[in-house]
FIKOL-825317 format. One line per 3 residues: their letters; for each residue x, y, z of N, C-alpha, C. Coordinates in Angstrom, 1 decimal. Last residue first. Layout:
! FIKOL-825317
a	X Y Z X Y Z X Y Z ~ ...
//
This chain:
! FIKOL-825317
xxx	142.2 87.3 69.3 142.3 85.8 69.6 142.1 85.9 71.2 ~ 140.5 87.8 66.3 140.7 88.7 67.7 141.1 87.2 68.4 ~ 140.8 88.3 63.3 140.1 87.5 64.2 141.4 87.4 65.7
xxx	140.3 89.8 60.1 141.2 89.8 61.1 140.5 88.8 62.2 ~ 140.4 89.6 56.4 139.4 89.0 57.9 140.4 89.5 58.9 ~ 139.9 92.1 54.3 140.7 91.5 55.0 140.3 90.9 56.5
xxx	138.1 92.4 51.3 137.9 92.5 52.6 139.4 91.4 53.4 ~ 137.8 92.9 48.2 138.2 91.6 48.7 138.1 92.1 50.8 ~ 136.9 93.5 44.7 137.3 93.6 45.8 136.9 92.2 47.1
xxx	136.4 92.4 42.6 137.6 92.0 42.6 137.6 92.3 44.5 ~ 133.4 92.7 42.3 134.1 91.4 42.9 134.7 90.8 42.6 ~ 133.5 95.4 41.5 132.7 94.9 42.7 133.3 93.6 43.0
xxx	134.3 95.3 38.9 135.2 95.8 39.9 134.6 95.4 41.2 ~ 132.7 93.7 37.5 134.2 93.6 37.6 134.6 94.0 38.9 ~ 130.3 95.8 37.6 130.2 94.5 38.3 132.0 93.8 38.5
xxx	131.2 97.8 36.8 131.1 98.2 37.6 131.0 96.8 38.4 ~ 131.7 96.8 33.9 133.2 97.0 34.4 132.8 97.8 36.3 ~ 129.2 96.7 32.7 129.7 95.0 33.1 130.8 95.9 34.0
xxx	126.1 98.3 34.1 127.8 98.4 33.6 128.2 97.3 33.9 ~ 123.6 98.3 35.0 123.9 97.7 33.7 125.4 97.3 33.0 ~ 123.7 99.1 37.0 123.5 98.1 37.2 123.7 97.6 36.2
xxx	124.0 102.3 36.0 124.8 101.7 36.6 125.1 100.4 37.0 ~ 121.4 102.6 34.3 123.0 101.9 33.8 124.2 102.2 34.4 ~ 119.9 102.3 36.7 119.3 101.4 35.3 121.2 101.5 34.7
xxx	120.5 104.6 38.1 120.6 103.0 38.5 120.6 101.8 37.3 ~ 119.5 107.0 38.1 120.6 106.5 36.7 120.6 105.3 37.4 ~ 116.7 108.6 38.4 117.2 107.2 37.9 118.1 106.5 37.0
xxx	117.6 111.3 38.3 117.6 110.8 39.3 117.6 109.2 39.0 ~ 118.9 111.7 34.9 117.9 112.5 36.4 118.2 111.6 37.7 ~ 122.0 112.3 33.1 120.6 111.5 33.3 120.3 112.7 34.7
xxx	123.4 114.6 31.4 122.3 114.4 31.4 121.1 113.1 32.1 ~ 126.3 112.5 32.6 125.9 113.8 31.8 124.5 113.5 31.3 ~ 126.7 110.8 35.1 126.5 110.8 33.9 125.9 111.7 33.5
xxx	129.1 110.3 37.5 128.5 111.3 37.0 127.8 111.1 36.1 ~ 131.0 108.2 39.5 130.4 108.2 38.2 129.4 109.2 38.0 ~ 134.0 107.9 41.0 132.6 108.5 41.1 132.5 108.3 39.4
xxx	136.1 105.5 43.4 135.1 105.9 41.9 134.1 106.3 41.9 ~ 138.1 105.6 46.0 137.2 106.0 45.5 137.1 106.2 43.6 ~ 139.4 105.3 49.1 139.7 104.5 47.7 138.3 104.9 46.6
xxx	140.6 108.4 51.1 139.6 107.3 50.9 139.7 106.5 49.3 ~ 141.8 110.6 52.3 143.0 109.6 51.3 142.3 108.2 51.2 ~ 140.2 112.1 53.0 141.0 111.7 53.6 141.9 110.4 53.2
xxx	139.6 113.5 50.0 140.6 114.5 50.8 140.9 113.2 51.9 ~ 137.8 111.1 49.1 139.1 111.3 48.6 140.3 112.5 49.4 ~ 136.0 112.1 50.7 136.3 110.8 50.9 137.8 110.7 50.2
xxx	135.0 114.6 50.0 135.8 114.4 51.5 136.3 112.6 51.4 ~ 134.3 113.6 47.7 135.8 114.6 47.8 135.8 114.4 48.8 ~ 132.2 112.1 48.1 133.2 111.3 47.0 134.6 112.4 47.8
xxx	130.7 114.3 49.2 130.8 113.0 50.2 132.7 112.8 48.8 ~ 129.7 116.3 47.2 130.8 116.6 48.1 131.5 115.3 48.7 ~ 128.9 114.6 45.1 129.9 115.5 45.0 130.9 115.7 45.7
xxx	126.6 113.7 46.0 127.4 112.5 45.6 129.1 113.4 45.3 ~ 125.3 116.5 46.1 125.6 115.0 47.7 126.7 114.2 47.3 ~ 125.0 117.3 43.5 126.2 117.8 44.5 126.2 116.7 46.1
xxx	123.2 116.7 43.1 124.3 116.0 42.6 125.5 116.3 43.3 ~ 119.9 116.1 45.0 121.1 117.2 44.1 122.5 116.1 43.9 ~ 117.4 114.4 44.1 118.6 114.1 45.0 119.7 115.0 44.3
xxx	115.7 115.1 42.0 115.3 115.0 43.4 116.1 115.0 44.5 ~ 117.0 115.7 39.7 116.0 116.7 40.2 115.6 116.6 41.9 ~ 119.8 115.6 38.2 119.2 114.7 39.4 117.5 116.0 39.9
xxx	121.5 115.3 36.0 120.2 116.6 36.3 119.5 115.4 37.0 ~ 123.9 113.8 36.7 124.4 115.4 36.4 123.0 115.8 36.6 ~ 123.2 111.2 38.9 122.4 111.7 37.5 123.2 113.1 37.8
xxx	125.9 109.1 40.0 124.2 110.0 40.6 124.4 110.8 39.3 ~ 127.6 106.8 42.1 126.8 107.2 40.9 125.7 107.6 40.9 ~ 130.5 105.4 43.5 129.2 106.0 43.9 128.9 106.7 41.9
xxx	132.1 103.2 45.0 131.9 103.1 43.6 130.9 104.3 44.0 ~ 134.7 102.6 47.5 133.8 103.2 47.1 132.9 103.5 45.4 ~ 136.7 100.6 49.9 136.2 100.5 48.5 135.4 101.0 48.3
xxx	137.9 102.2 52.8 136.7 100.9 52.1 136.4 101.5 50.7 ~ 138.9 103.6 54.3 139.4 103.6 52.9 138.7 102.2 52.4 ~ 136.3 105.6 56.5 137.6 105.3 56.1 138.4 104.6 54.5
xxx	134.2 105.9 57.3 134.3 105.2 56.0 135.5 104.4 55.6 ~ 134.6 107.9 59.5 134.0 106.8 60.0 134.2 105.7 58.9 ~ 135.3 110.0 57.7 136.2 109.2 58.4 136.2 108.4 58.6
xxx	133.3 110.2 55.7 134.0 109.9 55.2 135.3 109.2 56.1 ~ 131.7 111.9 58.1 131.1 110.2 57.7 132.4 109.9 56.4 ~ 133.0 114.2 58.6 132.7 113.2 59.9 132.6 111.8 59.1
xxx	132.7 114.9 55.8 134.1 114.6 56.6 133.7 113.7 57.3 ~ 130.2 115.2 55.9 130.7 114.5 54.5 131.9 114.2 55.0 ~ 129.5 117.4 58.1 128.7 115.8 58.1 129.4 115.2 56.9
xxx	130.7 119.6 59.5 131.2 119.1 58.3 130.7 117.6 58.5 ~ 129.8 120.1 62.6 129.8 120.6 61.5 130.0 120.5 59.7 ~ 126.9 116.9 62.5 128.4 117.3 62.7 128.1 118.6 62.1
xxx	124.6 115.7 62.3 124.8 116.8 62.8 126.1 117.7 63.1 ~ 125.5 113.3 60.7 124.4 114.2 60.2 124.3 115.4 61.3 ~ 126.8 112.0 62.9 127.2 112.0 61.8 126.7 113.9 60.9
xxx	125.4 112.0 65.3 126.7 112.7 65.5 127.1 113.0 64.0 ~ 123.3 110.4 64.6 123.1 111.9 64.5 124.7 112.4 65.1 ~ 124.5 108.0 64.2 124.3 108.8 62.8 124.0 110.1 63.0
xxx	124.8 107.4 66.7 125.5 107.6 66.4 125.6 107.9 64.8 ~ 122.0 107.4 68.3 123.3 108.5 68.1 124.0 108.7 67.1 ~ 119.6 107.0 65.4 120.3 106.9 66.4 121.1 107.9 67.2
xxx	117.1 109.9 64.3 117.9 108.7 64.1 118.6 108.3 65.3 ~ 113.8 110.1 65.2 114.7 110.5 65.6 115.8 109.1 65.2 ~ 111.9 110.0 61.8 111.9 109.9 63.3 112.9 110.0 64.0
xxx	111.9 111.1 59.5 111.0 110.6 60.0 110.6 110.1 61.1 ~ 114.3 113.8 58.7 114.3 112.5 59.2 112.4 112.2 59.3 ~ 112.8 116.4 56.5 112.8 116.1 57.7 113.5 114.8 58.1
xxx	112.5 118.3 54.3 112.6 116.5 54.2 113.6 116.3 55.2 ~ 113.2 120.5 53.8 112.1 120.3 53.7 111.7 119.0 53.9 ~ 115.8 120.7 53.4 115.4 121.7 55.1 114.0 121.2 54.8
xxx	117.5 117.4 52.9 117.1 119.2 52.4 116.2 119.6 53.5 ~ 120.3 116.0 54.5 119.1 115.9 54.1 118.3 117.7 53.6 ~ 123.2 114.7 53.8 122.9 115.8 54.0 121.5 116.0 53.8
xxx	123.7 112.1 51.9 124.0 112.2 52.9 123.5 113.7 54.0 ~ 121.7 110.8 49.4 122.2 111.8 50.1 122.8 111.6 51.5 ~ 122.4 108.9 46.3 122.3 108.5 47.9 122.6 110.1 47.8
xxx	122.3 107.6 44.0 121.3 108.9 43.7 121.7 109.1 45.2 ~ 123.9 104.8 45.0 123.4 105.5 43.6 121.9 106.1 44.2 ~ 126.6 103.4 46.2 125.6 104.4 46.3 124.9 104.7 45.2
xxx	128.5 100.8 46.9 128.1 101.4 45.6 126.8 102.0 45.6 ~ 131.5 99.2 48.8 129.8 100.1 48.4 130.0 100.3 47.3 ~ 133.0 96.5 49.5 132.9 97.5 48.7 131.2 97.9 49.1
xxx	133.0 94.7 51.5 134.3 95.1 50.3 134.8 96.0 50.3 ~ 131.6 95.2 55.5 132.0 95.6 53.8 133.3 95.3 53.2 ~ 132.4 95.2 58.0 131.0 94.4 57.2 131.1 94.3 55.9
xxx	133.7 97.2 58.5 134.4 96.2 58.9 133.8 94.7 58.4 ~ 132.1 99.4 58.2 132.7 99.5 57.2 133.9 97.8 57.7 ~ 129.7 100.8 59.5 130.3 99.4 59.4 131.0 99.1 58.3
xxx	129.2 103.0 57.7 130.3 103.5 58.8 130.8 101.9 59.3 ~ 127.6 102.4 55.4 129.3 101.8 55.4 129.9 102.7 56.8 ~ 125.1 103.2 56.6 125.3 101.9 56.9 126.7 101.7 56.1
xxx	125.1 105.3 55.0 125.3 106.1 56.5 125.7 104.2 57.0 ~ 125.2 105.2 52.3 126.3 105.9 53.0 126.3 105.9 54.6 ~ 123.4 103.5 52.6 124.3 102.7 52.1 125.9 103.9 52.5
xxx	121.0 105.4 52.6 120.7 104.1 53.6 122.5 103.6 53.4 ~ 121.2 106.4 50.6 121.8 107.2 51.5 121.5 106.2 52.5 ~ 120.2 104.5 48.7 121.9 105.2 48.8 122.2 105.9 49.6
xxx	117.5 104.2 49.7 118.6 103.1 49.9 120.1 103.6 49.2 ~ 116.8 106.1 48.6 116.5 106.2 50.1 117.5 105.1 50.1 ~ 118.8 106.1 45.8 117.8 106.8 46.6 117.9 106.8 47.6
xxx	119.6 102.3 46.3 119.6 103.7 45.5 118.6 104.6 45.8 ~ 122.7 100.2 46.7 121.1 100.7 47.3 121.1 101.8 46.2 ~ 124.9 97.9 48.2 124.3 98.7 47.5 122.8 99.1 47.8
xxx	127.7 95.9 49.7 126.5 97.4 50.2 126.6 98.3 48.4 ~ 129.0 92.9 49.5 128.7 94.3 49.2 127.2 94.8 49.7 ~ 131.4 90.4 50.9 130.0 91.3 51.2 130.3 92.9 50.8
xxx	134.0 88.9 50.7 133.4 89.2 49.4 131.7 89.7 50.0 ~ 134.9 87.7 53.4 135.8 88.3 52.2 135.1 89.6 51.4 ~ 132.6 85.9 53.8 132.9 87.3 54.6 134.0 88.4 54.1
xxx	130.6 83.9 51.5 132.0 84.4 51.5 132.1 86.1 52.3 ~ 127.8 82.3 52.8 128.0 83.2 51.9 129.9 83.9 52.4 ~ 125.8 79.7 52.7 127.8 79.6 52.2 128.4 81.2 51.6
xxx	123.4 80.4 53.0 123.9 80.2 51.8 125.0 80.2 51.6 ~ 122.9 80.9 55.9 122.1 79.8 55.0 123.0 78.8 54.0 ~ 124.7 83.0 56.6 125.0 81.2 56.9 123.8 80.6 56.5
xxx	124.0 84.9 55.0 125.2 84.4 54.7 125.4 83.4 55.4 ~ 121.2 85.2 55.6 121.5 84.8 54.3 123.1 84.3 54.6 ~ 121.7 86.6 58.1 120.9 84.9 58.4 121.5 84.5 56.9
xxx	122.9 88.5 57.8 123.6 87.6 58.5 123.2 86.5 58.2 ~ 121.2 89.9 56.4 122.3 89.9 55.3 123.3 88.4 56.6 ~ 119.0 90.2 58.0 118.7 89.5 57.1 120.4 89.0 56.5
xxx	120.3 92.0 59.9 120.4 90.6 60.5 119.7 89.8 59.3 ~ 120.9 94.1 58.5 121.8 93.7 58.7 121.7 92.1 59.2 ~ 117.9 95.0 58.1 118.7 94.3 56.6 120.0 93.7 57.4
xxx	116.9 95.0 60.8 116.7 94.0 60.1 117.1 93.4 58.8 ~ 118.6 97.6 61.3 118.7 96.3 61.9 118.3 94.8 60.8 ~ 117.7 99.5 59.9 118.5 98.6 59.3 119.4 97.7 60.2
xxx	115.0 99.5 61.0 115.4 99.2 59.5 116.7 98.9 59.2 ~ 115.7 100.5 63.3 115.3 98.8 63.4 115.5 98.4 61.9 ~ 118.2 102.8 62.3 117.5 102.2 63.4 117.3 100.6 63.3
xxx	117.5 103.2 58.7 118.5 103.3 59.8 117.6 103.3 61.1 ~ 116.0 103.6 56.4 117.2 102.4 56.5 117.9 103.2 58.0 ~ 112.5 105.1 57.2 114.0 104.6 56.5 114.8 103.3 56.7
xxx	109.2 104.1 57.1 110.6 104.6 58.1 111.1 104.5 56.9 ~ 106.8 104.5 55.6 107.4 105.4 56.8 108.4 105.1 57.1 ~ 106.5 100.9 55.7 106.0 102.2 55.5 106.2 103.3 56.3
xxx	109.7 99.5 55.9 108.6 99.7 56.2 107.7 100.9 55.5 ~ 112.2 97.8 53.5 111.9 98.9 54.5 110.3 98.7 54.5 ~ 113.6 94.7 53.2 112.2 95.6 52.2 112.1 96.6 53.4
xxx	116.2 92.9 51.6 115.1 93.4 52.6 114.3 94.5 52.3 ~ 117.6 91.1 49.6 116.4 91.8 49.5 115.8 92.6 50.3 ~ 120.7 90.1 48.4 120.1 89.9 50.0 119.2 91.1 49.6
xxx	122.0 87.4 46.4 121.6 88.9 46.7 120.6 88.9 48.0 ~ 125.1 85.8 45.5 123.6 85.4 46.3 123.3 87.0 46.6 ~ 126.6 85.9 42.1 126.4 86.2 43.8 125.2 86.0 44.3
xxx	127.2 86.8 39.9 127.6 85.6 40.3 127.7 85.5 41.8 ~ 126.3 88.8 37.6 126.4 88.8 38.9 126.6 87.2 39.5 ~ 126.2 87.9 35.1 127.5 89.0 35.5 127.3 88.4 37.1
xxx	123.4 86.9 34.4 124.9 86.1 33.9 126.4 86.5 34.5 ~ 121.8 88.7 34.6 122.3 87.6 36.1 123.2 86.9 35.4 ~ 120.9 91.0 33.4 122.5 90.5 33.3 122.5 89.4 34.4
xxx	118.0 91.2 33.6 118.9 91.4 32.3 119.9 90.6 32.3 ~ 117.4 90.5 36.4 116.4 90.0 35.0 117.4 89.8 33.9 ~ 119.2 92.1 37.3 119.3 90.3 37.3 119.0 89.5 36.2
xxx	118.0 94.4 37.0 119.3 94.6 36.8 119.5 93.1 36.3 ~ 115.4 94.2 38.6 115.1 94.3 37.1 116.8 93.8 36.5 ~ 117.1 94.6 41.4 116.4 93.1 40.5 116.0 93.0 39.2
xxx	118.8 96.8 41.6 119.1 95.8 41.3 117.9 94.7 41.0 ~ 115.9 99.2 40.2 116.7 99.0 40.6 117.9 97.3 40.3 ~ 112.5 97.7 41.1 113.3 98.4 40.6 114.3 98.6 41.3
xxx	111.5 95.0 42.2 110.6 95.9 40.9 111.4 96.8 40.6 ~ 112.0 94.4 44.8 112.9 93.6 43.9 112.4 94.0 42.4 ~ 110.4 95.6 46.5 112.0 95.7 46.8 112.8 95.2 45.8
xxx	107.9 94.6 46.2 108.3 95.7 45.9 110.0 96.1 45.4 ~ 107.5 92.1 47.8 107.9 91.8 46.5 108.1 93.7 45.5 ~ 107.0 92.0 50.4 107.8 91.3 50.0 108.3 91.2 48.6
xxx	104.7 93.9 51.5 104.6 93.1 50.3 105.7 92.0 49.9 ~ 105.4 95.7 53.1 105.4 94.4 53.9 104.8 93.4 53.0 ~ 107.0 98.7 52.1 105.8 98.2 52.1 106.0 96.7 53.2
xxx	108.7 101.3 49.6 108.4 100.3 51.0 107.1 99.7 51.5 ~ 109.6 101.9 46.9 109.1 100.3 47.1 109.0 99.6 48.5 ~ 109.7 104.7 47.3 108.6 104.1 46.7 108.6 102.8 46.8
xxx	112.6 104.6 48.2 111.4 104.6 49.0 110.0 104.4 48.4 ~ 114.8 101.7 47.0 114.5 103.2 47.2 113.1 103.6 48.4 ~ 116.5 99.3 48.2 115.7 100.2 47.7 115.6 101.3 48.1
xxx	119.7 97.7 48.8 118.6 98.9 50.1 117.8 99.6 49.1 ~ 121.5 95.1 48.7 120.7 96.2 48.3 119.4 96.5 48.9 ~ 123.8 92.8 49.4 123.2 93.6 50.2 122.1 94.8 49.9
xxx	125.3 90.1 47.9 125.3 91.6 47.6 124.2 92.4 48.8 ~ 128.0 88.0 48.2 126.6 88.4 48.6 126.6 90.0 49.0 ~ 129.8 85.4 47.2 129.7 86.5 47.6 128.5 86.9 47.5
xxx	130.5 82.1 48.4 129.9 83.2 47.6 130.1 84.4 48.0 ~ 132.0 78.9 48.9 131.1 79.9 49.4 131.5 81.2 48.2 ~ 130.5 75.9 47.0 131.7 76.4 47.5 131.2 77.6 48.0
xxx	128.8 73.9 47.3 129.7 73.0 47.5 130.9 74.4 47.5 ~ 125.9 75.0 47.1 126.3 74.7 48.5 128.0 74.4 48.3 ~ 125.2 76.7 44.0 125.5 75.8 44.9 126.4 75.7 46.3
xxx	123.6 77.7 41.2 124.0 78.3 42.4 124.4 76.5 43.4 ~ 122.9 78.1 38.7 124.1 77.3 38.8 124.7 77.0 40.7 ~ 122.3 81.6 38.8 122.1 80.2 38.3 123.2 79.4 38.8
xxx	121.7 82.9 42.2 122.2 82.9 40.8 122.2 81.5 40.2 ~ 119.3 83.4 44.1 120.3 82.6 44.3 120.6 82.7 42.5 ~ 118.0 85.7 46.5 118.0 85.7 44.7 119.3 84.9 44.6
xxx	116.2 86.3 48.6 117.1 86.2 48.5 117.4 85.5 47.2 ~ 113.6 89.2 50.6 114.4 88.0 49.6 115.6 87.8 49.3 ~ 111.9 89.1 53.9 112.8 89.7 53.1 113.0 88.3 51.5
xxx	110.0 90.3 56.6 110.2 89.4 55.1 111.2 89.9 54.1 ~ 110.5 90.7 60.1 110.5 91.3 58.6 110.5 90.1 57.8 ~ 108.8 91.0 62.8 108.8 89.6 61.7 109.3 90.7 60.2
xxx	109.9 91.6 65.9 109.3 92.0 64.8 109.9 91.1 63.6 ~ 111.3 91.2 68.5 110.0 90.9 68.4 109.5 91.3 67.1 ~ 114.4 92.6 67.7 113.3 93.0 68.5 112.0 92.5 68.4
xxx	113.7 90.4 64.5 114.5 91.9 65.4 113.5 92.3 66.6 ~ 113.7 88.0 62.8 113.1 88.4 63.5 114.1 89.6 64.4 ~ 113.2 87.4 59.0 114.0 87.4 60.7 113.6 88.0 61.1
xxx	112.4 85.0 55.9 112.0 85.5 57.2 113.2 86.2 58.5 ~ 112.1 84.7 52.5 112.7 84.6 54.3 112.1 85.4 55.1 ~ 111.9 83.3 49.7 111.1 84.5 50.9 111.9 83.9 51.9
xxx	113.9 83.4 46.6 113.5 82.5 47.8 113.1 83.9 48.5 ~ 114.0 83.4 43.4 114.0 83.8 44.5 113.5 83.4 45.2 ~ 116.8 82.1 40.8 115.4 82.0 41.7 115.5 83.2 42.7
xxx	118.8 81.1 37.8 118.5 82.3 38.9 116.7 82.0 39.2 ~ 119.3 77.7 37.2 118.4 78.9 37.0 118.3 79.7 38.0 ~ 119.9 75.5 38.3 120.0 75.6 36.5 119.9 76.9 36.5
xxx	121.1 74.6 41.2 119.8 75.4 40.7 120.2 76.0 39.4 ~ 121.8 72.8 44.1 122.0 73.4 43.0 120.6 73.9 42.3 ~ 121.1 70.8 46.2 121.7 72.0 46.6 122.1 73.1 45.5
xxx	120.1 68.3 45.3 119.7 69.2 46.5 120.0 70.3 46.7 ~ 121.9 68.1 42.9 120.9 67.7 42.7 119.8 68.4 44.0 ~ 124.7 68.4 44.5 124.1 69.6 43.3 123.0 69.3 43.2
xxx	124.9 65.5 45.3 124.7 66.9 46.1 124.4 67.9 45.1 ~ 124.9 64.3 43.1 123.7 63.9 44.5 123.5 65.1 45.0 ~ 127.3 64.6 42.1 126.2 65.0 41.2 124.8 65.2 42.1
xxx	128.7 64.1 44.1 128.9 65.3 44.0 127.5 65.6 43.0 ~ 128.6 61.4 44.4 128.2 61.9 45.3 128.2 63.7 45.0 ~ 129.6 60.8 41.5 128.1 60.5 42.3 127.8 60.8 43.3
xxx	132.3 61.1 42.1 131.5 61.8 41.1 129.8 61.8 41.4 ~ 132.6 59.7 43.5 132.8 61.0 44.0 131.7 61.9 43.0 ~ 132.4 57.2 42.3 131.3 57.2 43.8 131.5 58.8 43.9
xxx	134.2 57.1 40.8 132.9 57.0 40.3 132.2 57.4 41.3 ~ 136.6 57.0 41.9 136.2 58.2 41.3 134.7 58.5 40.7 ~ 136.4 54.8 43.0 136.5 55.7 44.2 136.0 56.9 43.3
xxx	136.1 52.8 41.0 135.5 52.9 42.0 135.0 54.2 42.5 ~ 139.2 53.2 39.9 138.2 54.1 39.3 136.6 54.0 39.8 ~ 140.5 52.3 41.8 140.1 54.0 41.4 139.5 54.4 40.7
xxx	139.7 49.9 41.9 139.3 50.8 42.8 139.6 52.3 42.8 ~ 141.2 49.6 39.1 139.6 49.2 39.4 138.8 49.9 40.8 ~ 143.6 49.6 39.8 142.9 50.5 38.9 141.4 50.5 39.1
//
């Protein structure tokens, strides 16, 4: 008895040891760094309270808008999901992945090179669960989040908010996109083409009834062609907001629920 309860004491102490290095009372944020092509992005990563090494996580992936681009490191987390944390980090029980677009560009090309290789480096830092990776964003980062689930093999779930897929005759790209998003965006039917590529990956999307900037109809059409090809989908509409409904979509506990029930199925190529 004596050596069990030895053995139990030492576990116990080795486990309190390890929390002690590897745990955290309290939601933080940590600066990172990766490198793409010769270029140094900064990005953050927001470890939830209680956070620790001893089991793996889920990890959320969010693409601001465009007012927060910059090489400030700290824009990307002023609106949207970080304010969201501020309130509810009690719900989210996940490591969040920050990257910050540039001045001028969008999320697609090196931009979202660098969120995808940020969201890689974060998940073997931090024990992060391949099961359990979400894509969110809002604005420039919802349509960053429709055209980045064509890796839909990367993803739970998304959760788009204010996102276009269809750009207006007045708001040009900023530079030439890849191919394979301009096959997307220049298809005849661009909400089909990219609902294929989507295929039946877990969809939550949410955009303001009086959106002034981002029509409502984007979140409209995309959700139906997603649903006509027999895609898994929840749209949220809310009657009278504008363009910043993110505030209580980040706010919904039964949006957080549903985000991490879902689950991704590993396959592994032998």
């Amino acid at each position: 008895m004596r050596r069990i309860a030895a053995a139990v004491a030492a576990l116990v102490l080795l486990t309190t040891c390890t929390c002690l290095v590897n745990c955290t009372s309290r939601s933080r944020y940590l600066e990172r760094r990766v490198v793409v092509n010769g270029h140094t992005f900064k990005y953050r990563v927001w470890l939830p309270a209680h956070y620790s090494k001893l089991h793996h996580w889920p990890v959320i992936l969010f693409l601001h808008g465009s007012g927060e681009r910059g090489d400030d490191n700290l824009r990307q987390i002023s609106l949207g999901l970080g304010p969201a944390l501020e309130r509810y980090g009690e719900r989210y029980k996940a490591v969040v992945v920050f990257p910050q677009c540039r001045f001028g560009d969008e999320w697609y090309g090196e931009e979202e090179q660098q969120a995808l290789a940020a969201l890689d480096q974060t998940m073997r830092e931090f024990h992060g669960d391949r099961r359990r990776v979400y894509l969110t964003g809002i604005s420039m980062g919802g349509a960053g989040v429709w055209t980045m689930a064509r890796h839909r093999r990367k993803f739970a779930a998304i959760v788009p908010i204010s996102g276009e897929v269809v750009r207006q005759a007045d708001d040009p790209f900023p530079s030439d996109p890849p191919p394979d998003i301009a096959r997307i965006v220049g298809a005849k039917d661009p909400y089909a083409t990219l609902a294929q590529a989507i295929g039946k990956l877990p969809v939550w999307a949410w955009h303001g009834a009086a959106d002034d900037v981002i029509p409502v109809t984007e979140s409209r059409r995309m959700t139906a062609a997603l649903r006509q090809g027999g895609g898994v989908v929840r749209y949220t509409e809310v009657a009278g907001a504008g363009h910043e409904v993110w505030d209580v979509a980040y706010a919904n506990p039964e949006l957080v629920r549903w985000l991490f029930t879902q689950r991704m199925r590993l396959s592994f190529n032998r």
